[in-house]
C-alpha positions, 0 to 999 in steps of 0.5 A: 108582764107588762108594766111600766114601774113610774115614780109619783108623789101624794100630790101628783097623784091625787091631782091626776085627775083620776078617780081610784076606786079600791075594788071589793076584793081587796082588803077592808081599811085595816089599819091599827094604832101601831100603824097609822101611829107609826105613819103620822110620826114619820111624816113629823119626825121628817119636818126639818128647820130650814132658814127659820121654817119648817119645811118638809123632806122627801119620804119614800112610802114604797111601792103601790098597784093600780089597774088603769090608765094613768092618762091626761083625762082617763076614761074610767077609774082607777083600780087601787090594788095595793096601796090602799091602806096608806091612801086611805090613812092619808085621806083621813089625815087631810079629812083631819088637817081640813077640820084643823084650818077650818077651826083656825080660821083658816076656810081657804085652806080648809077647802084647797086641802079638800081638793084632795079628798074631792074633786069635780069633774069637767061638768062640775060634779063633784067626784071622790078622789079616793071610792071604797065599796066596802066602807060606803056610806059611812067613808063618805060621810064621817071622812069625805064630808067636809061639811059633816052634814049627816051625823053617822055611827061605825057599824062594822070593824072596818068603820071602826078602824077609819073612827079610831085613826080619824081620832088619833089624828085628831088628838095629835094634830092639837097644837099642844100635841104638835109642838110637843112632838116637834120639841123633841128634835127641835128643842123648846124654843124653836118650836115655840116660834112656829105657829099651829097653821104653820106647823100643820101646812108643814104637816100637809107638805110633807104628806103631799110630797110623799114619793112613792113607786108606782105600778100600773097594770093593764088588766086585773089578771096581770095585777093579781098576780103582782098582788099575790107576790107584793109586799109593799110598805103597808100592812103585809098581805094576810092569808085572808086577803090572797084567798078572797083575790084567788076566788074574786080574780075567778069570779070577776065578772057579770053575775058571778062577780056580783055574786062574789061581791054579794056573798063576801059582803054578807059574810063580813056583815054577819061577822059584825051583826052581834055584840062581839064581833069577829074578824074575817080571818079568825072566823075563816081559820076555825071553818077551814080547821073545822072542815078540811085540814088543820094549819097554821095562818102562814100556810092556809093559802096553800092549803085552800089552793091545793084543796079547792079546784080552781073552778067557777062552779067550786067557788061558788059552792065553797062561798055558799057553804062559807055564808052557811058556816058564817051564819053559825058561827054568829049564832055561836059567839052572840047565842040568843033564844031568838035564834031558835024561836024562843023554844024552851027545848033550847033555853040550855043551849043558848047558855050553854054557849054564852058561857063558853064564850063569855064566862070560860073564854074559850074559842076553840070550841068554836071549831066542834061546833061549826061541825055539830051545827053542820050535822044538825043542819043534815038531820045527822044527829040526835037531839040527845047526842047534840046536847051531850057533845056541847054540855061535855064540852061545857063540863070539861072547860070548867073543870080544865080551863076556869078551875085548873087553868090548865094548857090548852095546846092540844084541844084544837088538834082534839076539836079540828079531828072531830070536826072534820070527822063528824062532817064525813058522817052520812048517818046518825050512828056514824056521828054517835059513834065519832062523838064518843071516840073522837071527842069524849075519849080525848077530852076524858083523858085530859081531865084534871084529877079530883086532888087538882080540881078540888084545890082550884075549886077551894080557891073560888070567891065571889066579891062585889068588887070586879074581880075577873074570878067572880064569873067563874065563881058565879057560874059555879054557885048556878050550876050547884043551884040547877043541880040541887033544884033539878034543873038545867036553866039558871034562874032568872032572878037569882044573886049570890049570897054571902052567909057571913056577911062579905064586910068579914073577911076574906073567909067570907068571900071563899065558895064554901060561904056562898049560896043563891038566893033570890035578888029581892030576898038577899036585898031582905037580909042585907048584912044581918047574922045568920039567925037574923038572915034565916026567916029569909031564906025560908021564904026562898023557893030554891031547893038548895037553900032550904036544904042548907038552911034545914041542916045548918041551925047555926053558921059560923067561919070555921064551917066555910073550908070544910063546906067547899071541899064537900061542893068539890066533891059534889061537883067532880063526882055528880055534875061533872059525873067523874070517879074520885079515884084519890079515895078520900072524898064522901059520897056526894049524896049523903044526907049524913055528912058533917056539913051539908052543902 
C-alpha cells in the first residue's frame, strides 16, 4: 500500500485549508455519554498550572484516515474515513466554547474560535471545515450556525446524539462546572484564581494542540482496506459499519453509487420515522437471522462476506430487499391501523403487535415476523395461518414472559429456524406445515405448566400508581373482557375497576378484585360500596360485568383469592387453549362454581 503515515495536530489540520467531507458510507456520528464524556475529561484533566497559567499538554488522539491530497491549496475535498467520530466531537466542543465567549463578552474570540468550524475560500465564500452528508441540514444549523438563525429539531438517532454531546459540553463548560473539575487536581485556591475565559482558552488550546497520526490514501479502494482493518481510538468499528463499506466500496460510483447512497439513507429514515426507533444495526441482526443464518454481531461481517457474492447486480438486490424488510419492520415496532387502510380485518393485528412490543417487551418476535410479512407479501400464506402464527406468539409470551418470567435464551434460536424455513416455502401448504412444526411445536413445549401460570397469574395487580406491572395486569383484564364478550379488539372506552374500592388494601389491588368497566361509569361509582356501586354496573353493556354482577349479589375480600385462581383457570384452559394436567382446576365453563369470574 501507498501511503505515507504523517504526524499533525487539531490546529494544523483544520487550517490546512481543506474541506473534509465524511463520505455517506461511513458510520453516522455515534458518539455516547461514555465517550464524549471521556473525551472532554482527558482534554481537562491534561491542563497543568504552569508559572501561574493554565496552559495546555500534549494528547495523543491516535490515528486517523483520509482520502486526498494534503496539498497547499487541495483541488477537491477531503474524504474522512476514519476519524470522524472525534473531529465531529470536537466540532460540537468549538460550536459550544464559541457560545461560551460570545456570551462572556468576548465576540472576537467567539469568531476566531469559528474559523475552525467555518472558513472562506479564496472568493470569500464561506465553506464547512467539517461536510457530513448524513446529518445535513440539521449539523449545519444546530452546530455550524454561529448565529443560530433557524430554530431546528433532531429527527433521527444521529441528530440526537450530536443534540445531547452539544448539551453535556454545554452544561460542563459552565464556570461553576469547570472549576469544579479543575479543583480536583489543582485544589480550591488555584482555581479560584483563573478566571472562566481563561480556563476555557485554555480548554480550547488543549484541543487544538491534539496530535494525532494521520493517513492519507490515495483512492478510496486503498482506504477501505485500511478502514476494514483500522481500529483507531475512537469507537471501535461495528459490523454494521464494515458491511455498509463492503457494499459502498462496490457500489461507488455514477448511478449505482447513488443508488447506494439513496437505499441506505432510506433505510436509516424509515428506522427512525416512528415513536420507537431503532438502530441500524439491531435492525440488520434481526433481517440477517430472519433470513440466512443465525449468529452473533462478532461474526455477522463474515457470515454476510461468505453468503452474499461480491457482485454489483447481488448488492443491488440484497439493498432492495433490506428497504423491503426495513419497511416491515417499521410497521412492526410502530403498528398503526393506517398501515393497513384502517380495515377493521386487521384491527387485531395492530394490537396484536403493539402488545408484544409495548406491553410484553419482547423483541425477538421481531425475527418471525419479518419472516411471515415476507410470505404474506408472496401471497404464501393464508390469512387464518397468518393470524395464528402471530396470536400463538402473543398467547405464549403472556404466559412465558410477563406472567412466568421465565428465560428466553432459546427463542431466538426457535424464531431464527422458522423464519428462514418459512422464506423457503414456495407454496401455502409448505408454509402451513413450517408454522405448525417449527413454531407452534417448539413454543408448546416450553409453555409453562398451568401450577407456574396460575401462581404468576394470582400475583397480578393493578394500581393507580406507575407500577411496571399494571400493563400486564391491565392486558389481562382486556383480554378476559374479549373473551367473555366474544370479542378479539379491546374496547375503547374501557378502564379497570377495582370492586373493593383500591383505598382497601393491597387485597384490593390482586386481579381477583379487578374488572372492566366503562370510563365514564367507573368515574359514576367512584369509591362507593359494592351495593351502592351495582346500579352502575348494570348500565354497562360488556358481557362480563353483567354476568359477575348476576352471580355476585354481594362482595367482600375474602372472595378476591378464590376469583383469581378461577380467572387462571379460565384463562390457561380457554384463551390460551392449554390442558390442565395438574387436575385440580374447574371447568372454566361452569356456570356452578362457588364464585363467578
Amino acid at each position: 500500500m501507498n501511503f505515507k503515515p504523517d504526524e499533525k495536530n487539531i490546529r494544523s489540520l483544520l487550517k490546512s485549508s481543506c474541506q473534509f467531507i465524511i463520505p455517506r458510507f461511513q458510520r453516522e456520528y455515534s458518539w455516547d455519554k461514555k465517550n464524549y464524556q471521556e473525551f472532554f475529561e482527558d482534554m481537562i484533566n491534561n491542563l497543568v498550572v504552569d508559572e501561574g497559567n493554565i496552559k495546555d499538554d500534549q494528547y495523543f488522539l491516535g490515528t486517523m484516515l483520509f482520502v486526498g491530497n494534503f496539498t497547499e491549496k487541495p483541488d477537491k475535498p477531503i474524504e474522512v474515513v476514519d476519524g470522524q467520530q472525534r473531529l465531529t466531537t470536537i466540532t460540537i466542543l468549538f460550536s459550544v466554547l464559541s457560545d461560551r465567549f460570545r456570551e462572556l463578552g468576548e465576540d472576537t474570540l467567539s469568531k476566531q474560535l469559528f474559523n475552525y468550524i467555518m472558513t472562506t475560500d479564496d472568493d470569500g465564500n464561506e465553506v464547512r471545515v467539517l461536510q457530513s452528508k448524513s446529518s445535513y441540514p440539521y449539523f449545519v444549523y444546530y452546530i455550524q450556525d454561529r448565529e443560530k438563525t433557524i430554530n431546528t429539531s433532531p429527527n433521527t438517532e444521529e441528530e440526537n446524539c450530536i443534540k445531547e454531546t452539544y448539551e453535556y459540553f454545554l452544561q460542563q463548560t459552565s464556570e461553576n462546572a469547570l472549576k469544579k473539575l479543575l479543583k480536583k487536581r489543582m485544589g480550591d485556591d488555584t482555581v479560584q484564581s483563573f478566571s472562566h475565559i481563561e480556563i476555557l482558552k485554555a480548554l480550547r488550546d488543549q484541543v487544538l494542540g491534539c496530535t494525532f497520526i494521520s493517513i492519507a490514501a490515495a483512492d478510496k479502494d486503498q482506504a477501505n482496506k485500511i478502514f476494514a482493518i483500522l481500529n483507531a481510538k475512537g469507537k471501535r468499528l461495528a459490523y454494521i459499519d464494515l458491511i455498509k463499506n463492503k457494499i459502498f466500496e462496490e457500489l461507488k460510483d455514477g448511478v449505482d453509487g447513488t443508488f447506494a447512497e439513496e437505499s441506505w439513507d432510506e433505510i436509516k429514515k424509515l428506522l427512525n420515522s416512528g415513536a420507537e426507533t431503532v438502530g441500524m444495526a439491531t435492525f440488520f441482526r434481526h433481517y440477517w437471522i430472519s433470513k440466512y443464518k443465525r449468529c452473533n454481531a462478532s461474526v455477522l461481517y463474515d457470515s454476510f462476506n461468505k453468503t452474499i457474492a461480491k457482485k454489483k447486480d447481488k448488492y443491488k438486490e440484497f439493498l432492495r430487499d433490506l428497504v423491503n424488510n426495513a419497511k416491515n419492520y417499521v410497521k412492526i415496532i410502530n403498528p398503526s391501523r393506517e398501515d393497513y387502510n384502517n380495515r377493521k380485518e386487521y384491527f387485531w393485528l395492530v394490537q396484536s403487535l403493539s402488545i408484544m412490543n409495548k406491553t410484553f417487551n419482547v423483541v425477538q418476535t421481531r425475527i418471525a415476523l419479518l419472516a411471515l410479512y415476507d410470505v404474506k407479501e408472496r401471497k404464501l400464506i393464508s390469512t387464518a395461518q397468518f393470524k395464528k402464527a402471530i396470536i400463538t406468539m402473543e398467547n405464549f409470551h403472556f404466559a412465558f414472559t410477563a406472567i412466568c418470567s421465565m428465560r428466553t435464551n432459546n427463542l431466538e434460536a426457535i424464531y431464527s429456524r422458522f423464519a428462514i424455513d418459512l422464506r423457503k416455502c414456495t407454496n401455502k401448504q409448505e408454509t402451513s406445515k413450517v408454522i405448525e412444526e417449527k413454531l407452534i411445536t417448539p413454543l408448546e413445549k416450553l409453555y409453562p405448566k398451568y401450577n407456574l401460570f396460575k401462581a404468576g397469574f394470582g400475583e397480578l395487580i393493578y394500581s393507580k400508581k406507575d407500577l411496571p406491572i399494571n400493563v400486564k395486569t391491565k392486558y389481562a383484564v382486556y383480554k378476559l373482557n374479549c373473551y367473555f364478550g366474544g370479542k378479539e379488539i379491546f374496547e375503547d372506552d374501557g378502564s379497570i375497576e377495582h370492586i373493593v374500592s383500591e383505598t382497601a388494601g393491597e387485597t384490593a389491588l390482586n386481579i381477583g378484585n379487578l374488572i372492566l368497566l366503562e370510563q365514564g361509569l367507573n368515574r359514576e361509582a367512584g369509591e362507593k360500596d359494592y351495593l351502592d356501586k351495582l346500579c352502575y354496573y348494570k348500565k354497562s353493556k360488556y358481557d362480563w360485568l353483567q354476568k359477575f354482577v348476576k352471580e355476585n349479589a354481594a362482595w367482600s375480600e375474602e372472595k378476591i383469592r378464590d376469583r383469581a385462581e378461577k380467572l387462571a383457570d379460565i384463562y390457561y384452559k380457554n384463551i390460551l387453549e392449554r390442558t390442565v394436567l395438574e387436575g385440580k382446576a374447574q371447568s372454566a365453563n361452569s356456570e356452578s362454581s362457588v364464585i363467578t369470574p
